[in-house]
C-alpha positions in Angstrom: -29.9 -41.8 -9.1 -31.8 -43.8 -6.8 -35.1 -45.7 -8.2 -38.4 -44.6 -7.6 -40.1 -46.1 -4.1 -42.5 -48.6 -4.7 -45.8 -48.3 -4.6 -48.5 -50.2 -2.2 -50.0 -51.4 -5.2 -46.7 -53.0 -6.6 -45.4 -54.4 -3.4 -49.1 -56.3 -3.0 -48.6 -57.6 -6.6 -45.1 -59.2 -5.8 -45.1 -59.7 -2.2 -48.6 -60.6 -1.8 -49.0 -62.7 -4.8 -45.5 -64.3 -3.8 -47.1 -65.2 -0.6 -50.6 -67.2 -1.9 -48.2 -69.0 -4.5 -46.5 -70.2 -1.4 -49.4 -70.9 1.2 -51.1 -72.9 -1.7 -49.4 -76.1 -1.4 -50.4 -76.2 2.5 -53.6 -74.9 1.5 -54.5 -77.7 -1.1 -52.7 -80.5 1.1 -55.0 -79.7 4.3 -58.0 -79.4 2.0 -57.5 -83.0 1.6 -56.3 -83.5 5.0 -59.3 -81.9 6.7 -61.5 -85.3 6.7 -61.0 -88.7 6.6 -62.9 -89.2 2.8 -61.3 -86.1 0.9 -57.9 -87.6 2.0 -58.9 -91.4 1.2 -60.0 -90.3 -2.1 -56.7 -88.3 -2.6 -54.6 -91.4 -2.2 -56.6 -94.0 -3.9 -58.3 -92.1 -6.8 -57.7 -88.2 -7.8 -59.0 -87.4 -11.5 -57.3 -84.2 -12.7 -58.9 -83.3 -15.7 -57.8 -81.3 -18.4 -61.3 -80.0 -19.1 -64.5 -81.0 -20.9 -68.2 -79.9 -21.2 -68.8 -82.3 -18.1 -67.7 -85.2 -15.6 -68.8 -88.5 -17.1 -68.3 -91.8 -15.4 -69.5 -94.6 -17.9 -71.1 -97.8 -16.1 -72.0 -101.3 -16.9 -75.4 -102.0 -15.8 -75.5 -105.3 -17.5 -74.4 -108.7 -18.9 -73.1 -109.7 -22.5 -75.2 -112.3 -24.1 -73.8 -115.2 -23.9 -74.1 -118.6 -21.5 -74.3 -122.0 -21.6 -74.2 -124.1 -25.1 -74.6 -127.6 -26.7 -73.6 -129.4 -29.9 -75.6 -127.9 -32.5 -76.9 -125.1 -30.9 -77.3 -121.1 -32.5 -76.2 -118.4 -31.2 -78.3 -115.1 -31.2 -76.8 -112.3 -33.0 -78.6 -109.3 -31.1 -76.7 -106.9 -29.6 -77.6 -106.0 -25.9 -77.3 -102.5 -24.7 -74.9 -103.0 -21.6 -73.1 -99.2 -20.5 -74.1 -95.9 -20.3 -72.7 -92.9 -18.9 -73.7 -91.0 -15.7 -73.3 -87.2 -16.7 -72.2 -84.5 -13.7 -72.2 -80.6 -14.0 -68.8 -79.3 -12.8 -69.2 -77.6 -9.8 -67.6 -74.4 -8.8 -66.3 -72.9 -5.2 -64.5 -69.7 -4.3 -63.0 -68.2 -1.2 -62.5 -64.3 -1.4 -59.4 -62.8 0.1 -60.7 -59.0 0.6 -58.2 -56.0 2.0 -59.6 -52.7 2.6 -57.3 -50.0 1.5 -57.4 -48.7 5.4 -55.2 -52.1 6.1 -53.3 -51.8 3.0 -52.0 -48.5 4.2 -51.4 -49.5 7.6 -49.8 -52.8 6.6 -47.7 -50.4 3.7 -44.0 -52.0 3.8 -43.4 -56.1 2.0 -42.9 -57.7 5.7 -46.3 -56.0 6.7 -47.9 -56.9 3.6 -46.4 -60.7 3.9 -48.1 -60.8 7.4 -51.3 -59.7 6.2 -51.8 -61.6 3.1 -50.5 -64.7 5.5 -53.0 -64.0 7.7 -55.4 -64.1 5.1 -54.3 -67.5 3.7 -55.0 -69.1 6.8 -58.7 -68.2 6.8 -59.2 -69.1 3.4 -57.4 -72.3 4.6 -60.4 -73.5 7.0 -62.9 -71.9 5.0 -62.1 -73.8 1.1 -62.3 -77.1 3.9 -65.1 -76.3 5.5 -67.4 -75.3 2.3 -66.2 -78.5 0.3 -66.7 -81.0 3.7 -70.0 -80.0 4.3 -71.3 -80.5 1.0 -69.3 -83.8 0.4 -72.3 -85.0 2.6 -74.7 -82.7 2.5 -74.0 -81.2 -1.1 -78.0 -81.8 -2.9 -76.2 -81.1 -6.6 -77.0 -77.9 -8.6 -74.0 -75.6 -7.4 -73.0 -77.6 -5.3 -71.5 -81.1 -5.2 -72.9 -84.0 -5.3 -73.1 -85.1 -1.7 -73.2 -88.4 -0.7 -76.5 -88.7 1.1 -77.8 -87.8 -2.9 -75.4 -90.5 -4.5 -76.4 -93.5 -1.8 -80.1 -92.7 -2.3 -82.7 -95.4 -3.3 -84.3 -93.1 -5.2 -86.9 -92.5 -3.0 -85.7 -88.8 -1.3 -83.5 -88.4 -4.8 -85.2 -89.9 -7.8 -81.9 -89.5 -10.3 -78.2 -89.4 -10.3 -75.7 -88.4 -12.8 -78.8 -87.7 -14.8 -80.2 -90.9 -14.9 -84.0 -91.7 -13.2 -83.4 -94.3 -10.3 -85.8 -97.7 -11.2 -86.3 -100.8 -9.5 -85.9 -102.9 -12.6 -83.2 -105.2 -13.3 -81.0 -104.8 -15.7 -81.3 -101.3 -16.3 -79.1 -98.7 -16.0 -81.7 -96.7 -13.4 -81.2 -99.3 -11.3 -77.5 -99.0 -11.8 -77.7 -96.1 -10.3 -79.9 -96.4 -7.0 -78.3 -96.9 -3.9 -78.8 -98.7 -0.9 -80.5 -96.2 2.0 -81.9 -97.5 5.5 -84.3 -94.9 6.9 -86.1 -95.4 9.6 -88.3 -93.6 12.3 -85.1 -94.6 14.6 -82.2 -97.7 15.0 -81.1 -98.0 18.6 -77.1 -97.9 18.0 -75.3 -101.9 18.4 -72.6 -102.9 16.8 -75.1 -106.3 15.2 -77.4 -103.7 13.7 -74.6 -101.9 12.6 -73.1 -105.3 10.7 -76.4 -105.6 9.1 -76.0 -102.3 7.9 -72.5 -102.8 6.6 -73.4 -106.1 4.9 -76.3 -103.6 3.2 -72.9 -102.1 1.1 -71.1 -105.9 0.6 -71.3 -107.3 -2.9 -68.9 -110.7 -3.2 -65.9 -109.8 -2.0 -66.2 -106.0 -2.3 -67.0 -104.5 1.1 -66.9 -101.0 3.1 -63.6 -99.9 3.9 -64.5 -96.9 5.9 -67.4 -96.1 8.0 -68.6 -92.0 8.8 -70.5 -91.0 11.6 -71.0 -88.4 14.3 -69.1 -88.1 17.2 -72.3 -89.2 19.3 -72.5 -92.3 17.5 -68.1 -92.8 17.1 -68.6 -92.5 20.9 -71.0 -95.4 21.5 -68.9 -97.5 18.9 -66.2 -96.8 21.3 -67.4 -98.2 24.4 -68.6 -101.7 22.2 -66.0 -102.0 21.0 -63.3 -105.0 21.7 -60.4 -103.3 23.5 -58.3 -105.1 20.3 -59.8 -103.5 17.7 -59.3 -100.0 18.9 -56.9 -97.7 17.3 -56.0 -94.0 19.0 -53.8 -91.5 17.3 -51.0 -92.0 19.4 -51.1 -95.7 18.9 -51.4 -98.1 16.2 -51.2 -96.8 12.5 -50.9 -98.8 9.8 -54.3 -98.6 8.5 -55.2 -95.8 5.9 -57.2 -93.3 8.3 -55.0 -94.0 11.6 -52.0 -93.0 9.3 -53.7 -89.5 9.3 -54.1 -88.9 12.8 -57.4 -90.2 13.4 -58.8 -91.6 15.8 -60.2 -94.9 14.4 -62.3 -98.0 15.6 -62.1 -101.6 13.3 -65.1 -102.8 11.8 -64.9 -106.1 10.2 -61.7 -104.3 8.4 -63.9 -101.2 8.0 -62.3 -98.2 9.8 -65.0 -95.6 11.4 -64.2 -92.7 11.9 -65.4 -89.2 12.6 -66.4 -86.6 10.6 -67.4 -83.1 12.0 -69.3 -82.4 8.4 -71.3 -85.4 9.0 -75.1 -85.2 9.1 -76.4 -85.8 12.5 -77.5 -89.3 13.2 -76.4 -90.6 10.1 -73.8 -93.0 9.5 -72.0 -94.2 6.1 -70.7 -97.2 4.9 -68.4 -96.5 2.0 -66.3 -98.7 -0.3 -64.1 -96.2 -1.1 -63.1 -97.8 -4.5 -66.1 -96.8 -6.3 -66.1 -93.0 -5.1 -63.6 -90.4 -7.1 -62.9 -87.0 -7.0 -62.2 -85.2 -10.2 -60.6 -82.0 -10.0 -59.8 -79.5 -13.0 -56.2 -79.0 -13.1 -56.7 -75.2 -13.5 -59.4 -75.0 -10.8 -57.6 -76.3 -7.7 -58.2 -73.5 -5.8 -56.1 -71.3 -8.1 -56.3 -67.7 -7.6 -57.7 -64.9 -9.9 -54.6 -62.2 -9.1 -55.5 -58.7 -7.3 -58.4 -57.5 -8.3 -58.8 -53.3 -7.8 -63.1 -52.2 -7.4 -63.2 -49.2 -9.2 -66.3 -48.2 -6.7 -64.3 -49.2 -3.2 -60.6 -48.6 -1.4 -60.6 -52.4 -1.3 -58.7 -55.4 -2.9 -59.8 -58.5 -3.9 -58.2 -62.1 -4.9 -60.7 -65.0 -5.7 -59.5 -68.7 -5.2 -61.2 -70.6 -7.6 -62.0 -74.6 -7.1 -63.8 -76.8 -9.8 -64.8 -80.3 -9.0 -67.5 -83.2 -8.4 -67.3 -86.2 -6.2 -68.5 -89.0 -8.2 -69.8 -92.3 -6.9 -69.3 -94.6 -9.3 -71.4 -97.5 -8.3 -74.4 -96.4 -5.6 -75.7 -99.7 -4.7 -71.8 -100.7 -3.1 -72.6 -98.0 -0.2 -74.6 -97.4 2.1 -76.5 -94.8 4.4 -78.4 -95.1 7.5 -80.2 -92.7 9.1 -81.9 -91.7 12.2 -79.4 -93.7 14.4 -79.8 -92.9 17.7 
């Protein structure tokens, strides 16, 4: 005897749920792909965690004793405070993938179901980019991550980071933690102002490697630019961001690029070796399953993210703001 049909609700638990396990990959790779920092960050330095209360990135904010000696002379025994720890709240995202039962019924066989679900995916595709790139700028902490324009900050618009109060005094670990930020009532765009700016973010030999802007401002650095230092998609790529598809301008070795999530008039000069992103392992937008409302014809699957972008040493960046 021939089984029994299967029911809507069965072919959405094995054909849908087939369908985000396989649209995940391409989901999680364009995440990353969507801007020039998420992917940098991906290649240089991803942190999957296992778990933990927190994020914790532990920093030196000053020397050992030590120095200069002659014949004869003592040592001090003390023991100098040197590291601490910068303490981050793991911050949570979700995209909702919602199907009324009306669309479930006229969507009833697998292929139909395949198609929707699909569908669906490619949504929550540009929408788990777009929520995550807007606050890796513009993300003020709480909920949401924290942005750069809060990590880069002197103090003065954000007093703390990572928990610690931002100070002026040296060798501490508030001023560890402060950043270097140039606001003013407004810069007139030139690539020597902007040098000044970049040399803001150069300690020794440690230097911006990538530079985020609007495309207003990427499209004055364009026309100042030397004809040799410009790099299109189509052309030269053997630098990190070119590699990616795009469109990049040379800095002093410092790609700039453009960023759609970028504040307007604001410009960032990154060392990208002192910014992470740690991602939970079981958080990377993983979804929840089908969910059934017992109030509403409706189903529901949650993607789940859980993250923090961490800077792990403010004062080698740099922000300016109110470039015109």
């Amino acid at each position: 005897m021939a089984g029994s049909v299967p029911t809507l609700t069965e072919v959405l638990n094995n054909v849908g749920t087939s369908t985000i396990s396989a649209k995940l990959p391409g989901l999680i790779d364009n995440f990353y792909g969507s801007n020039p920092l998420t992917k940098r960050l991906l290649d240089l330095d991803k942190i999957i965690e296992d778990g933990g209360k927190d994020v914790r990135q532990r920093i030196i904010y000053e020397k050992k004793p030590g120095g200069a000696y002659g014949a004869g002379d003592t040592f001090g025994n003390e023991r100098r405070e040197t590291k601490t720890e910068m303490v981050f709240d793991w911050k949570l995202y979700h995209v909702d993938i919602v199907l009324y039962g009306l669309d479930l019924l006229k969507n009833a066989g697998g292929k139909m179901i395949h198609d929707l679900v699909s569908d669906e995916m490619d949504e929550a595709e540009m929408s788990a980019a777009e929520y995550l790139g807007v606050d890796v700028f513009a993300g003020t902490g709480g909920d949401k991550l924290t942005g750069l324009r809060v990590a880069f900050d002197d103090g003065t618009t954000h007093t703390s980071y990572g928990g610690i109060t931002r100070v002026t005094t040296a060798a501490t670990a508030g001023l560890a933690v402060s950043g270097t930020t140039t606001t003013t009532t407004a810069t007139t765009f030139s690539l020597p102002q902007m040098n000044i700016f970049m040399q803001r973010a150069t300690i020794a030999n440690k230097s911006c490697d990538l530079i985020i802007t609007t495309q207003a401002l990427m499209n004055k650095w364009w026309e100042r630019a030397q004809p040799s230092q410009r790099i299109e998609s189509g052309g030269r790529k053997d630098t990190p961001v070119a590699n990616l598809g795009f469109k990049t301008v040379l800095m002093n070795g410092a790609e700039v690029v453009v960023d759609s999530h970028c504040q307007t008039d604001h410009v960032y000069f990154i060392n990208s070796e002192y910014l992470k992103l740690v991602v939970h392992k079981n958080r990377m937008w993983t979804p929840s399953g089908w969910l059934y409302p017992t109030n509403q014809d409706s189903v529901i699957n949650h993607l789940y993210f859980a993250g923090e972008l961490v800077c792990k040493s403010p004062r080698m960046h740099n922000v300016a703001t109110n470039v015109t």
